[in-house]
N, C-alpha and C positions, 0 to 999 in steps of 0.2 A: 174475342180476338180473331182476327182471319187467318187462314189457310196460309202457313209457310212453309218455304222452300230454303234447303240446307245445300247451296252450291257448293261442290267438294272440289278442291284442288290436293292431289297425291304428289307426296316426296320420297324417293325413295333412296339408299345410300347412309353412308355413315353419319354425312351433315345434313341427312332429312330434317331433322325435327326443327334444328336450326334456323333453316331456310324456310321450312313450314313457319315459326315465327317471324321470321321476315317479313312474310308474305302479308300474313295476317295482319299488319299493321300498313301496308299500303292497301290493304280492302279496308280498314277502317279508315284510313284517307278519305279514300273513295267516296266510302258511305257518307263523309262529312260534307264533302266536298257536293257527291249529288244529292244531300237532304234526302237521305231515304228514311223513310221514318219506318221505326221497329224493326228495325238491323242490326244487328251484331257478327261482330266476325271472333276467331278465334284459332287453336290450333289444337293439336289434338297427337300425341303420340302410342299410335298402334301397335309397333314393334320393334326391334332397336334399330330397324333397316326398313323403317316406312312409317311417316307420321302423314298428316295433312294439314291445309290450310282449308276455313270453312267461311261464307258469308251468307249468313239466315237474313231471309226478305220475304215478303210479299208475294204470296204466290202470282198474284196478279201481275207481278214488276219479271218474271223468271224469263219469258223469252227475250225479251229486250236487255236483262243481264245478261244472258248465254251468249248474246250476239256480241254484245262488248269485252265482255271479259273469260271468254272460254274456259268456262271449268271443265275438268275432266270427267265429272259427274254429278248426279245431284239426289236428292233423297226427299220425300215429306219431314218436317221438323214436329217433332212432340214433343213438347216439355216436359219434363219427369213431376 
């Protein structure tokens, strides 16, 4: 499998985790929508006052994402 990237989007607030699932489902749009192959998106709650929305790609696709869809950060993905 190749080198993937975990683009992070932060929500912070009472309706964080909320809107972090919101979110997460118009980046799986997305992903549908641009044929990214071996993407997943998802959401993730940190703390009761800050969760995220995430979309794992292709390390190779990450600057061309960043540019479209501005995550707030991003990390190496490892699967457990």
């Amino acid at each position: 499998m190749k080198e993937r990237i975990k683009l992070i989007w932060d929500f912070r607030g009472p309706n964080a985790y909320h809107i972090a699932q919101h979110h997460a489902k118009h980046l799986d749009e997305f992903a549908e929508i641009e044929m990214l192959r071996h993407s997943f998106s998802g959401s993730e709650l940190l703390s009761e006052m800050h969760a995220i929305a995430f979309l794992v790609v292709e390390k190779e696709l990450m600057d061309a994402l960043r540019e479209k869809l501005k995550p707030n950060r991003g990390q190496l993905f490892t699967e457990i």
